[in-house]
N, CA, C and O of each residue as an XYZ file, in Angstrom:
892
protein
N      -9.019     26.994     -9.905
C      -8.580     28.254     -9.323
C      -9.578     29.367     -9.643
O     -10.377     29.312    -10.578
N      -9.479     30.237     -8.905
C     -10.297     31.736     -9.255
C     -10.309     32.069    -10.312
O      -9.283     31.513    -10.701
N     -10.783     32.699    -11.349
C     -10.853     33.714    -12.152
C     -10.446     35.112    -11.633
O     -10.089     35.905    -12.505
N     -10.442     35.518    -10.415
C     -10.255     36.812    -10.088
C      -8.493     36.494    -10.294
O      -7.863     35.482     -9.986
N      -7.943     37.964    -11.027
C      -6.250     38.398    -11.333
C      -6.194     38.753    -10.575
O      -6.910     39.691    -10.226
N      -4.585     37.784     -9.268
C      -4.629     38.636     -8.764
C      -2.897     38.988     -8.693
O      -1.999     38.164     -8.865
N      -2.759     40.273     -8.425
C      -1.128     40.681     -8.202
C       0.624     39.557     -8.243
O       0.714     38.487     -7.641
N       1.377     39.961     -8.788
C       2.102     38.405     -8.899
C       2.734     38.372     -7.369
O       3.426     37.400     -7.064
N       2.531     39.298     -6.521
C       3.032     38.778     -5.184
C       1.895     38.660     -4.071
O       2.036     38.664     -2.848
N       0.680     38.547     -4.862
C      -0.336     37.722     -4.174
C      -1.345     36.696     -5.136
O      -2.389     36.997     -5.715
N      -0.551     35.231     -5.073
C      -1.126     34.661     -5.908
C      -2.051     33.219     -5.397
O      -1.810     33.198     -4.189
N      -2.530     32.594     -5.550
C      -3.776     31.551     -4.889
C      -2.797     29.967     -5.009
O      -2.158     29.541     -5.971
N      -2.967     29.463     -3.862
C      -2.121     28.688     -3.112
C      -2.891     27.387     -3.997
O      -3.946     27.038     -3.467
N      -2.729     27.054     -4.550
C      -2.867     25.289     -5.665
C      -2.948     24.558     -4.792
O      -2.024     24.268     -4.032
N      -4.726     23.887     -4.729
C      -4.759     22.602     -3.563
C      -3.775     21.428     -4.265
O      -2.829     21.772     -4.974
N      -4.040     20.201     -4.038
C      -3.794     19.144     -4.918
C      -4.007     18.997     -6.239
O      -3.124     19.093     -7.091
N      -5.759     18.644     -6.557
C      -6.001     18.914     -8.041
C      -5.948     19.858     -8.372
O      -6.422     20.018     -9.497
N      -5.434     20.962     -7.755
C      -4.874     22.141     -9.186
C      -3.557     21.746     -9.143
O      -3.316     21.513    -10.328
N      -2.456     21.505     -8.454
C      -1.222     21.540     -8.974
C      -1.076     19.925     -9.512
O       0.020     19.421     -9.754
N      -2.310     19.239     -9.648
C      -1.878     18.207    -10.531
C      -2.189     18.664    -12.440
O      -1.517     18.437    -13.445
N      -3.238     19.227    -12.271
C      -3.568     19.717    -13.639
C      -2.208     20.906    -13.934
O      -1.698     20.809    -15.050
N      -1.787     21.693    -13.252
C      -0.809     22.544    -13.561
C       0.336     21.725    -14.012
O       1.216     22.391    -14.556
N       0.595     20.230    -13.913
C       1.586     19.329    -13.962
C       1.180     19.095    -14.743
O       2.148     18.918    -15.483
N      -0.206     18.791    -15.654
C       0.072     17.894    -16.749
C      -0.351     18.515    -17.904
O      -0.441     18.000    -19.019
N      -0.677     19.961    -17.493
C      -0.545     22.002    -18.303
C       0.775     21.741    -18.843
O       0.938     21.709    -20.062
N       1.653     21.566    -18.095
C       2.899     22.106    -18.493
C       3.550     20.822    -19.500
O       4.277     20.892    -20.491
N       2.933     19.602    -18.761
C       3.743     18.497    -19.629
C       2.770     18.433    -21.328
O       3.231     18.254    -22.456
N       1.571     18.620    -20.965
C       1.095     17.430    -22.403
C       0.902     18.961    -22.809
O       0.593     18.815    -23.992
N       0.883     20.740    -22.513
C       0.589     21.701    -23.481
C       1.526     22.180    -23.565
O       1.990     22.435    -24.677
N       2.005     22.409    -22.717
C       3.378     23.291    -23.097
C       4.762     22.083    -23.410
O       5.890     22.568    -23.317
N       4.668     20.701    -23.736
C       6.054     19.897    -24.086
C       6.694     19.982    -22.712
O       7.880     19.939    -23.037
N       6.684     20.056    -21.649
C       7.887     20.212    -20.339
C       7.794     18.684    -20.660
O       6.757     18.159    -21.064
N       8.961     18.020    -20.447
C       8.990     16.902    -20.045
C       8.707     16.549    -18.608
O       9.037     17.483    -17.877
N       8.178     15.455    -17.912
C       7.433     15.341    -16.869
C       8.996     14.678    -16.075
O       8.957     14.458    -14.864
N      10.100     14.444    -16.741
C      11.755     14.201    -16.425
C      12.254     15.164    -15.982
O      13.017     15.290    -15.024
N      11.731     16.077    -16.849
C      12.478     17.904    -16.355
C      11.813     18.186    -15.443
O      12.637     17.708    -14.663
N      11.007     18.557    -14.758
C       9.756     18.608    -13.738
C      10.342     17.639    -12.057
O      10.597     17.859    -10.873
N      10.292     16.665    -12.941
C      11.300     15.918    -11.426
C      12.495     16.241    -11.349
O      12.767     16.524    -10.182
N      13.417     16.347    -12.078
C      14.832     16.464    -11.957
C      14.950     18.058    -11.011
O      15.533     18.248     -9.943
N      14.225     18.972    -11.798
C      14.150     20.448    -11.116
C      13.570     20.393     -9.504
O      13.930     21.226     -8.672
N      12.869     19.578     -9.278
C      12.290     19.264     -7.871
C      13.513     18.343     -6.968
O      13.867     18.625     -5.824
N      13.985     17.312     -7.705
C      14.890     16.868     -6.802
C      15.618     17.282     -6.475
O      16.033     17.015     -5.348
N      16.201     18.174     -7.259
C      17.603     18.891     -6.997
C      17.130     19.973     -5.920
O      17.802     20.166     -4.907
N      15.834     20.738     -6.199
C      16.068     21.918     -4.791
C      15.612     21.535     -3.441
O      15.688     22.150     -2.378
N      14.994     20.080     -3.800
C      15.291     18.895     -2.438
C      16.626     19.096     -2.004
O      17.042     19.540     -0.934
N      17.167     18.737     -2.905
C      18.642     18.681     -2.616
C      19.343     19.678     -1.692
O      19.935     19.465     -0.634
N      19.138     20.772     -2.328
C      19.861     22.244     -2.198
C      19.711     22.387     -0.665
O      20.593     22.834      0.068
N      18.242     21.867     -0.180
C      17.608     22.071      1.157
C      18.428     21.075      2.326
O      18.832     21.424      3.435
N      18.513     19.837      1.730
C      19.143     18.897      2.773
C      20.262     19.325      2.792
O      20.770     19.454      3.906
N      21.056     19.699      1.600
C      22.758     20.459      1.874
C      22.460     21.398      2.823
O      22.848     21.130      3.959
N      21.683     22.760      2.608
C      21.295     23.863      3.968
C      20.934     23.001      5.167
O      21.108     23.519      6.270
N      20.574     22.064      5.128
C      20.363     22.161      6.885
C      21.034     20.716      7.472
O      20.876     20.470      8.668
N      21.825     19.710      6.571
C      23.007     18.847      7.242
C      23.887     18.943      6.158
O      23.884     18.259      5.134
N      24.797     20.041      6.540
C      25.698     20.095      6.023
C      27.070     19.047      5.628
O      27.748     19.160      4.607
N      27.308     17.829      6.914
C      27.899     16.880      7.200
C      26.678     15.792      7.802
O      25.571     16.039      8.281
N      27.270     14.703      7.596
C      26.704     12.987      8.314
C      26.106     12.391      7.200
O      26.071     12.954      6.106
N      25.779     11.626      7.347
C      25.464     10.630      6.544
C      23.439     10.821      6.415
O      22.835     11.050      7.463
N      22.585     10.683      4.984
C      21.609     11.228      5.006
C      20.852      9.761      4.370
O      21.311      9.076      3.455
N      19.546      9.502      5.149
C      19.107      8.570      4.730
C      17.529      8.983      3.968
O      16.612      9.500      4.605
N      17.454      8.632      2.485
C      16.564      9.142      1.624
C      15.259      7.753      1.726
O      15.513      6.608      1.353
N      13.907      8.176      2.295
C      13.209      7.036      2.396
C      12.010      7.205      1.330
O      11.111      7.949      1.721
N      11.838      6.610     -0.017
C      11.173      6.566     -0.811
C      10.174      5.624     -1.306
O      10.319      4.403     -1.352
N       9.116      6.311     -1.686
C       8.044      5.897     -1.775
C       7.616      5.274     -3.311
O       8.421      5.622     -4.174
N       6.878      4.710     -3.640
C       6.753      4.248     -5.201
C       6.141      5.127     -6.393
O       5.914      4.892     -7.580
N       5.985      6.163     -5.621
C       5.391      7.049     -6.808
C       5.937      8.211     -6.879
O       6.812      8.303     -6.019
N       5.787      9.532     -7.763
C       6.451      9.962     -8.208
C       7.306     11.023     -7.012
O       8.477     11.332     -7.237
N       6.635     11.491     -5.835
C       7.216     11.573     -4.874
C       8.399     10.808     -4.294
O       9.259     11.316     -3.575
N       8.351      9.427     -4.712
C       9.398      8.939     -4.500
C      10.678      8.934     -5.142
O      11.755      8.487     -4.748
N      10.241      9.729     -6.597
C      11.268      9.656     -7.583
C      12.035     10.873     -7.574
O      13.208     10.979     -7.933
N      11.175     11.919     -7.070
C      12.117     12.964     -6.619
C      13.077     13.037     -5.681
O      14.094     13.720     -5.796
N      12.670     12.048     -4.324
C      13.935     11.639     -3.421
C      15.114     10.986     -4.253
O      16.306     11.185     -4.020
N      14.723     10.357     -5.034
C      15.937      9.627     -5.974
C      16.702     10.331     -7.132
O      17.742      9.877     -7.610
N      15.924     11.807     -7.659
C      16.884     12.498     -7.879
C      17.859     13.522     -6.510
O      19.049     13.815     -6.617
N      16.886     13.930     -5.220
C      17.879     14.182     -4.732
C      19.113     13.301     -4.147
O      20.126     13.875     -3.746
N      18.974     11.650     -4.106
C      19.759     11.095     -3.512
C      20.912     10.705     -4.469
O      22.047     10.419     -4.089
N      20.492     10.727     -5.750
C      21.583     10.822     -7.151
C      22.408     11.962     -6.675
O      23.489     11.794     -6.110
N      21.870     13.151     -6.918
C      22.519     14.527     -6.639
C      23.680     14.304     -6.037
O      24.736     14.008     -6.596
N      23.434     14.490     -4.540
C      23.749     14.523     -3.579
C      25.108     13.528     -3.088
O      26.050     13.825     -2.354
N      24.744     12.010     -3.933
C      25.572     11.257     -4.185
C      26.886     12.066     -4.981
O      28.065     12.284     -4.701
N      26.203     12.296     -5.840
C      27.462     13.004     -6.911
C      28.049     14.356     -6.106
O      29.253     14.557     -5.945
N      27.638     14.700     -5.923
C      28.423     15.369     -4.628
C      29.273     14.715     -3.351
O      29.359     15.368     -2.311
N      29.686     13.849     -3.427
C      30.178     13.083     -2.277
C      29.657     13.069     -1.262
O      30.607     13.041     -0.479
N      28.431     13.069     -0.472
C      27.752     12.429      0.249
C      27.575     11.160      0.438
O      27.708     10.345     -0.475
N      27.276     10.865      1.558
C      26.772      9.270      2.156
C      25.740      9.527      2.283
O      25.330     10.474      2.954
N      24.676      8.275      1.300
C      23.444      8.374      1.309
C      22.717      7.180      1.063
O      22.468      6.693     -0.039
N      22.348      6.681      2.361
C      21.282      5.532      2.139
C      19.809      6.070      1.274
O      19.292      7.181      1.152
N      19.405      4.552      0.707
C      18.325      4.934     -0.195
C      17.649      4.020      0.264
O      18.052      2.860      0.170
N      16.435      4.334      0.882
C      15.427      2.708      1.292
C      14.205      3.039      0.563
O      13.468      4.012      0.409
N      14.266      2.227      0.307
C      12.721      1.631     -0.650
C      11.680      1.162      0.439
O      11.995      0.548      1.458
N       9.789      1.707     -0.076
C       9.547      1.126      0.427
C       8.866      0.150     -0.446
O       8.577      0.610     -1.551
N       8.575     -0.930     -0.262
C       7.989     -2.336     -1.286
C       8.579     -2.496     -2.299
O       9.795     -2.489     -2.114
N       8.220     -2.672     -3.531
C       9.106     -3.423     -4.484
C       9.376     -2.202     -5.289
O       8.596     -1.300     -5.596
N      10.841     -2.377     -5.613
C      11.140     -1.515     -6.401
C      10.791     -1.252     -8.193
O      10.847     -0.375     -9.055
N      10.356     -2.894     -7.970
C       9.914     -2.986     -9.645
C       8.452     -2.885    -10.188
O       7.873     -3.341    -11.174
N       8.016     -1.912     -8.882
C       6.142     -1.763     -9.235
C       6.579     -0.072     -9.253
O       5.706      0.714     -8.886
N       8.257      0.617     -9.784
C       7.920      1.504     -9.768
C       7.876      2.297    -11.621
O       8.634      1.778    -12.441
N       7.194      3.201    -11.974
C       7.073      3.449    -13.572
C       7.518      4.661    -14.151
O       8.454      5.207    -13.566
N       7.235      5.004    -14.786
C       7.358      5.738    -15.729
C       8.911      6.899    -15.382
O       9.969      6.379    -15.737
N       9.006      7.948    -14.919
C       9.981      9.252    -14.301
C      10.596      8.658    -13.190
O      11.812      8.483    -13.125
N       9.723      8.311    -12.230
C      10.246      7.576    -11.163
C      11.020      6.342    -11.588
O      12.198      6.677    -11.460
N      10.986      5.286    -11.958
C      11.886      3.737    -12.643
C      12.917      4.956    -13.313
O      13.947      5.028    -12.643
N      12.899      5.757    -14.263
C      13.996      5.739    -14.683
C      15.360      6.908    -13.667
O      16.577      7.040    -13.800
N      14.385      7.511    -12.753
C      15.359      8.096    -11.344
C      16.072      6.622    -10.859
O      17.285      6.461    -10.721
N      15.175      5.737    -10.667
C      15.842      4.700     -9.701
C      16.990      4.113    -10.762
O      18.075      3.967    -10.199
N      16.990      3.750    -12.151
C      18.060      3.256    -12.258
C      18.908      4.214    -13.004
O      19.702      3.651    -13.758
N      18.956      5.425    -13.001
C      19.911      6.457    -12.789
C      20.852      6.619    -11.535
O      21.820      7.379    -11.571
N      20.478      5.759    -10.257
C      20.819      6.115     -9.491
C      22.440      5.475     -9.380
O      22.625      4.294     -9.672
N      23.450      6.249     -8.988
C      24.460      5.542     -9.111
C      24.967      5.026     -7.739
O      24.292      5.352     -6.762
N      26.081      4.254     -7.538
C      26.843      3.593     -6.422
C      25.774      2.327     -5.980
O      25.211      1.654     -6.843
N      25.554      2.078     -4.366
C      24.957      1.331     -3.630
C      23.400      1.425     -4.261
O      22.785      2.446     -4.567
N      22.959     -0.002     -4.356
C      21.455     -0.284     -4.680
C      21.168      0.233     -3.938
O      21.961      0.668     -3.103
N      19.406      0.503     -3.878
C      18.693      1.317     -2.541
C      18.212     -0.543     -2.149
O      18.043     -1.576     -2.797
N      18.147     -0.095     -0.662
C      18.040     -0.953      0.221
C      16.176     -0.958      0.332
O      15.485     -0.051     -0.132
N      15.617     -2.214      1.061
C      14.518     -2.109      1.929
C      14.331     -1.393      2.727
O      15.175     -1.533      3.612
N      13.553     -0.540      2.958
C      13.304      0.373      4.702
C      13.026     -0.871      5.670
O      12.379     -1.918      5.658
N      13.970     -0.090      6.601
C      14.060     -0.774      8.152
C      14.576      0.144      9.371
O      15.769      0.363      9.583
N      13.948      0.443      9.826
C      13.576      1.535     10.984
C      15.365      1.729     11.829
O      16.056      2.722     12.055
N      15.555      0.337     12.072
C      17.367      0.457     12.061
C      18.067      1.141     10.701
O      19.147      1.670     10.963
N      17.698      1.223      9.438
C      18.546      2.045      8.582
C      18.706      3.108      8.957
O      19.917      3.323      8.890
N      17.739      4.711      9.670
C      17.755      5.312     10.081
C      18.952      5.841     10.904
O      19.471      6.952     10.796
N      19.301      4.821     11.764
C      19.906      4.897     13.361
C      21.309      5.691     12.925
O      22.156      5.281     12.131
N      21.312      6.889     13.638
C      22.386      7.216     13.324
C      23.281      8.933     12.145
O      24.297      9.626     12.089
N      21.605      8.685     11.323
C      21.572      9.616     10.171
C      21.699     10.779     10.726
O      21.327     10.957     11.886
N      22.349     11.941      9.843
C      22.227     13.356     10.259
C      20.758     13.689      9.737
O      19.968     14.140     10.566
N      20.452     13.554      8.791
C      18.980     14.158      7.761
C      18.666     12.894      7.273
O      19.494     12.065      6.894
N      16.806     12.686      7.296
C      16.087     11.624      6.779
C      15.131     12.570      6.330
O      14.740     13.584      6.908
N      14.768     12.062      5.107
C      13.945     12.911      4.024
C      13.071     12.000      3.210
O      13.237     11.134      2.351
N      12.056     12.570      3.854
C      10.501     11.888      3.862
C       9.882     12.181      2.374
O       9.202     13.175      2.119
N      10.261     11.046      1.326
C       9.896     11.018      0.087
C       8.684      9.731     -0.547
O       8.483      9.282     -1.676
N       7.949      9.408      1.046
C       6.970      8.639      0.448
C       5.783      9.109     -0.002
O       5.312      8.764     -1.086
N       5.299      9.813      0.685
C       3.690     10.399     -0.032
C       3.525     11.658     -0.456
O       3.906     12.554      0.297
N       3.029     11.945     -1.525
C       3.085     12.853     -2.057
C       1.664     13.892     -1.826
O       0.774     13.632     -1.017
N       1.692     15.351     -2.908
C       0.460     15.982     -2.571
C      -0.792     15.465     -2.917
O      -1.804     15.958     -2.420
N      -0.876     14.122     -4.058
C      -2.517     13.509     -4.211
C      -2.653     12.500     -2.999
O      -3.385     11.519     -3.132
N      -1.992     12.711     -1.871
C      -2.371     11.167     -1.049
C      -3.376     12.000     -0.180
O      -3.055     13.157      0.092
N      -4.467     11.543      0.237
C      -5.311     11.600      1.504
C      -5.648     10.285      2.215
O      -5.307      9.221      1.698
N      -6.314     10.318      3.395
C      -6.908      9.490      3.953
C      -5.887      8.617      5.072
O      -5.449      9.318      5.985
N      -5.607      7.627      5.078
C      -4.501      7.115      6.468
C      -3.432      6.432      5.629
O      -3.661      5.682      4.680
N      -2.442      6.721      6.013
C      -1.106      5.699      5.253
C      -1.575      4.029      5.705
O      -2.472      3.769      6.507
N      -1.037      3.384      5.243
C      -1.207      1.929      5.070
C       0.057      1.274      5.383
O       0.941      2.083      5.102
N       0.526      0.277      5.797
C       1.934     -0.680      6.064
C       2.037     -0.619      4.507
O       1.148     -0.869      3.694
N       3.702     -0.116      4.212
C       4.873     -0.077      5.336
C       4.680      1.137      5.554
O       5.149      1.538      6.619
N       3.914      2.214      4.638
C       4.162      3.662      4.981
C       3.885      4.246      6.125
O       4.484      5.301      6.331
N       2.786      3.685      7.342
C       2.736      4.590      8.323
C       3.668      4.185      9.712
O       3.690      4.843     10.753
N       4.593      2.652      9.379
C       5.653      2.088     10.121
C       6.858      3.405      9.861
O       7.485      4.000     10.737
N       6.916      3.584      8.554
C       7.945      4.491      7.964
C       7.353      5.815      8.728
O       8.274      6.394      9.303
N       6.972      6.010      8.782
C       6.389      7.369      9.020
C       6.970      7.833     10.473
O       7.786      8.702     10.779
N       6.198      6.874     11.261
C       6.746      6.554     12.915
C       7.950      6.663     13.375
O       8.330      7.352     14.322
N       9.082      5.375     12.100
C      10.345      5.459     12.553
C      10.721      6.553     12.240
O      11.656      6.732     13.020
N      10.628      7.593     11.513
C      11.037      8.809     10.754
C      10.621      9.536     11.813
O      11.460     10.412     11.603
N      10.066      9.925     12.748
C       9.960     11.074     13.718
C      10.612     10.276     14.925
O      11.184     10.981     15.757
N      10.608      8.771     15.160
C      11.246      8.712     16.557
C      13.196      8.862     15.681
O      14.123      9.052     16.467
N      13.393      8.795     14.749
C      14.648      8.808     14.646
C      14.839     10.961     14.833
O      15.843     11.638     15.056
N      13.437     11.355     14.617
C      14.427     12.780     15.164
C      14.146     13.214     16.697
O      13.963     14.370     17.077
N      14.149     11.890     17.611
C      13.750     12.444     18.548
C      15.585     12.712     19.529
O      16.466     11.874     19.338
N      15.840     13.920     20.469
C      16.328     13.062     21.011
C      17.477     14.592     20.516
O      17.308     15.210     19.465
N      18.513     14.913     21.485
C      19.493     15.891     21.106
C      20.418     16.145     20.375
O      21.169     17.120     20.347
N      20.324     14.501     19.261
C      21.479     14.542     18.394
C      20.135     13.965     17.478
O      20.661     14.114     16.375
N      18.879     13.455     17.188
C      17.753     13.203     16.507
C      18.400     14.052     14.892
O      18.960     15.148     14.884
N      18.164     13.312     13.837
C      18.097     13.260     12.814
C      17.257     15.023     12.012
O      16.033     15.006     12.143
N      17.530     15.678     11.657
C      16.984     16.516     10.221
C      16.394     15.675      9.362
O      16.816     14.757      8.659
N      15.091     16.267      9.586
C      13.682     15.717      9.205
C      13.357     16.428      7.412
O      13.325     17.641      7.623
N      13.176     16.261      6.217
C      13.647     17.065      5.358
C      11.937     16.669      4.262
O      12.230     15.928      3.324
N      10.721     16.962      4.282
C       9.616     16.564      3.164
C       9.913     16.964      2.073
O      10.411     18.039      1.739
N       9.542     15.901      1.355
C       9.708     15.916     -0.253
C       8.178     16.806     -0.935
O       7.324     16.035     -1.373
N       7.969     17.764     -0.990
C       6.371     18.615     -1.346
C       5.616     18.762     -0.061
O       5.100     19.820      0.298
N       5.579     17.568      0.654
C       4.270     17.590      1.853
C       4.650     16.886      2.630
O       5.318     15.997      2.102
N       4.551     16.758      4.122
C       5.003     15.959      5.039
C       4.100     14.844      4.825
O       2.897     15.098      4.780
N       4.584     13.380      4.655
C       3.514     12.179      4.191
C       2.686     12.140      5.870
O       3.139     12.220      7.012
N       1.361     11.985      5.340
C       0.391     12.191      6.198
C      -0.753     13.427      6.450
O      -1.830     13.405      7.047
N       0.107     14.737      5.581
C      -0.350     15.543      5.674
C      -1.137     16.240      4.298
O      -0.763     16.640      3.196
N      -1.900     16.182      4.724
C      -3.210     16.403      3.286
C      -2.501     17.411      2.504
O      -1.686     17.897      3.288
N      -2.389     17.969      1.385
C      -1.675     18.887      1.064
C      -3.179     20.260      0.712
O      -3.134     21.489      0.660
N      -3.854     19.686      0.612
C      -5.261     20.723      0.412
C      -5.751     21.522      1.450
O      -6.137     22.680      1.293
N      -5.736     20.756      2.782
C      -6.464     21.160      4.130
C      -5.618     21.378      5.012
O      -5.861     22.288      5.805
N      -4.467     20.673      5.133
C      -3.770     20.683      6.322
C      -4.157     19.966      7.439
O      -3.464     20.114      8.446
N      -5.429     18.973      7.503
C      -5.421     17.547      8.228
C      -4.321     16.437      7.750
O      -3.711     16.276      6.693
N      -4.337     15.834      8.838
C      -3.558     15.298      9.339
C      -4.048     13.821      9.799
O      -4.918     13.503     10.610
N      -3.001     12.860      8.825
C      -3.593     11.487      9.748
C      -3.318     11.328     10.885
O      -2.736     12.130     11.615
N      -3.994      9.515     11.338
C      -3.095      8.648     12.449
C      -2.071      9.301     12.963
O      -1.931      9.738     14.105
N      -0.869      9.371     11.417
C       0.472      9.076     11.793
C       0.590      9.707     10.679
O      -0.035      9.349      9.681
N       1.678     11.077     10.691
C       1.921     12.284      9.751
C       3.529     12.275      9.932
O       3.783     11.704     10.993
N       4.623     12.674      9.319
C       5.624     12.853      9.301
C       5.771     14.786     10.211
O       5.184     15.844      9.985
N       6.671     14.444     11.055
C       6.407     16.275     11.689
C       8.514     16.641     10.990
O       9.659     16.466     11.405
N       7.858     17.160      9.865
C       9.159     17.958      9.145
C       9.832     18.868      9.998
O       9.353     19.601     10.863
N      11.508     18.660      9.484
C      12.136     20.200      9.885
C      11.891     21.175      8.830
O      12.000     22.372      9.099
N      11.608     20.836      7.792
C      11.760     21.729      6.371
C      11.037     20.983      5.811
O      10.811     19.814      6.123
N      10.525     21.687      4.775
C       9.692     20.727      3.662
C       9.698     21.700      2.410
O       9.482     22.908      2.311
N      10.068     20.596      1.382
C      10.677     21.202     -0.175
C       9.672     21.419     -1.079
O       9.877     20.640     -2.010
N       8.678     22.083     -1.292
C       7.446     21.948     -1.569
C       7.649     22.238     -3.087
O       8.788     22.702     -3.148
N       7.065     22.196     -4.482
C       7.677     22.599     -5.982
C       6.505     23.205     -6.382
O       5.309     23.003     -6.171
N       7.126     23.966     -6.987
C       5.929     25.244     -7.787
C       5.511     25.834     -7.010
O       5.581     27.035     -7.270
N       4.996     25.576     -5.956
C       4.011     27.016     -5.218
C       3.692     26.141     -3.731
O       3.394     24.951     -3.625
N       3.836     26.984     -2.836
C       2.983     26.137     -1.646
C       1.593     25.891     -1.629
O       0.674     26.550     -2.116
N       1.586     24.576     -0.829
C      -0.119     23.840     -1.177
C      -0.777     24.730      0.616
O      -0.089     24.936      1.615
N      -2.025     25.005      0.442
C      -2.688     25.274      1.456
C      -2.299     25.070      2.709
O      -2.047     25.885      3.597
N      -2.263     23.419      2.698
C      -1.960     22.437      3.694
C      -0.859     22.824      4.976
O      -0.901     22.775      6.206
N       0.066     23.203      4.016
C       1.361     23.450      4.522
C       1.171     25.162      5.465
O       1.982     25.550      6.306
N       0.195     25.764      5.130
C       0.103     26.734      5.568
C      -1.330     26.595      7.011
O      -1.631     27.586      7.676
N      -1.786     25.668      7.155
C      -3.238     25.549      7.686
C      -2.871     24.492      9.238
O      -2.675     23.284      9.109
N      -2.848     24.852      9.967
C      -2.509     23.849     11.263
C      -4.063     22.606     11.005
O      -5.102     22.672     10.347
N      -3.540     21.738     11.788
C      -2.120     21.076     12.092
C      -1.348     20.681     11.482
O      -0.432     20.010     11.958
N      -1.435     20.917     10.434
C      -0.061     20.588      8.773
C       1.089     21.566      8.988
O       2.284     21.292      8.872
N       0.390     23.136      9.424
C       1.596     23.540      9.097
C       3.076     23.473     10.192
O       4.249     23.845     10.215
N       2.131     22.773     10.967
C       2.725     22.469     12.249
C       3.774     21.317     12.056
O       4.842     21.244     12.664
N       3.288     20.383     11.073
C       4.626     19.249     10.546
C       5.200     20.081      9.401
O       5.774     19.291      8.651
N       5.288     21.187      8.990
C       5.727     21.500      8.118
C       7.210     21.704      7.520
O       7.981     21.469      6.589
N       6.963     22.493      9.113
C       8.516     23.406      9.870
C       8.804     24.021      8.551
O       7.927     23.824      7.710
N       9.905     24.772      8.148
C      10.229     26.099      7.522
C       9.361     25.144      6.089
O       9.269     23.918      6.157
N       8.801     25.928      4.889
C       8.530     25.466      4.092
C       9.546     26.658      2.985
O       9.806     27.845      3.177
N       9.955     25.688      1.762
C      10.815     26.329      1.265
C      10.342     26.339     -0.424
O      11.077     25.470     -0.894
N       9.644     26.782     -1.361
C       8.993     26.799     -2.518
C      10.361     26.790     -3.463
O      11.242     27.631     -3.289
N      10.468     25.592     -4.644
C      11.184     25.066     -5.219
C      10.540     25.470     -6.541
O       9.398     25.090     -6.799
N      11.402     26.407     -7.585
C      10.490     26.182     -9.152
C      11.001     25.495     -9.803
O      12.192     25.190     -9.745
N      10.127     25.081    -10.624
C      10.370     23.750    -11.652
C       9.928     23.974    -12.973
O       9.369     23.196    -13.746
N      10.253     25.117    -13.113
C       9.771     25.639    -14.950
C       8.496     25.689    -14.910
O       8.320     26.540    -15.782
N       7.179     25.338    -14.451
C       5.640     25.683    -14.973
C       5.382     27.497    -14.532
O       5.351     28.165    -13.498
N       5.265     27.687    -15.721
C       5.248     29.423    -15.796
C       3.833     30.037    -15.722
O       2.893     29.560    -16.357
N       3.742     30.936    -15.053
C       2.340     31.638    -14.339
C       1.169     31.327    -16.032
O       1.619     31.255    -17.176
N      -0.041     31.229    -15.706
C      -0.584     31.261    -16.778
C      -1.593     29.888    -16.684
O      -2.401     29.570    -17.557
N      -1.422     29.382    -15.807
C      -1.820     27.532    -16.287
C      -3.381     27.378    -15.929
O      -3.952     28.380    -15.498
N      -3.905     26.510    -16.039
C      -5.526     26.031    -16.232
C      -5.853     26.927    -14.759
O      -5.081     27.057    -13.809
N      -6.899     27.349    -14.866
C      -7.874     28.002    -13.741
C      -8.780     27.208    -13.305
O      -9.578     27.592    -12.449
């Protein structure tokens, strides 16, 4: 980041590798647990899919890394709130580690299922929790199958609430390019601060409303 101070209601938008170093500022200098960090992110995931499907049934599609583990605290949440909430996995659930493994077996009720483009069919809100802000370059099977079914399921006058977990997967979070095949958000839950991306077409264009989530890392962190 800059060295130039600037005003706290004009502050410099954290590509990727800065809000990854600001993540691991807060965990390995300041003690945040990197548990508390997700839990605070899933939940104002959460808060967001309650604002915009209030009712129907919400299908959470997660990814193996820690992006994915935040869908799994919002799909815990949300659960505990009496919601209906499919959980699809994508690939094996047991290549997943550290914050993320212990979201997944926190999770209570119904195992999360395999993704299958039919799980979708039907959902009020699907919330795009596979790729996170370090991904660049083109999604890979199953993620850019997932990706696909996730915008044709909001196609259409009763089409699904589209909901990103930080960044629409596909969408660079630094530049705002855009793969192949990008997720085009109704909302996107972005934590700590918005990334560039989200602000820079054609990203901000999958962005749709972007909504900045805090998660305890307090102004001050590596430059």
């Amino acid at each position: 980041m800059s060295d130039v101070t600037l005003p706290d209601w004009l502050q410099a938008l954290p590509d990727a590798a800065e809000q990854r170093a600001l993540d691991e500022w807060a965990i390995h200098e300041l003690g945040t647990p990197g548990l508390d960090l997700m839990e605070r992110a899933g939940r104002g995931l959460s808060d967001l899919v309650l604002e915009l499907a209030p009712t129907g049934r919400i299908a959470v599609v997660c990814g193996r890394g820690n992006n994915g583990g935040d869908g799994l605290v919002a799909a815990r949440r949300l659960r505990e709130l009496g919601r209906e909430v499919d959980v699809l996995m994508l690939g094996d659930p047991g290549e997943l580690r550290g914050d993320a493994r212990n979201n997944f077996e926190r999770l209570p009720g119904t195992p999360p299922a395999q993704f299958t483009a039919a799980a979708l069919a039907g959902a009020a809100a699907v919330v795009d929790a596979i790729l996170g802000t370090g991904f660049s370059g083109e999604p890979r099977e199953p993620a850019a199958g997932a990706i696909r079914a996730i915008n044709d399921a909001a196609e259409g006058a009763r089409g699904a609430v589209v909901i990103a977990c930080d960044v629409p997967s596909g969408v660079d979070a630094s530049t705002g390019e855009i793969s192949e095949v990008a997720v085009r958000a109704d909302a996107t839950a972005t934590f700590h601060a918005a990334k560039p991306g989200l602000w820079i077409s054609p990203g901000k264009d999958h962005a749709g409303q972007v909504r900045v989530v805090a998660i305890g890392i307090p102004p001050g962190g590596p430059a």
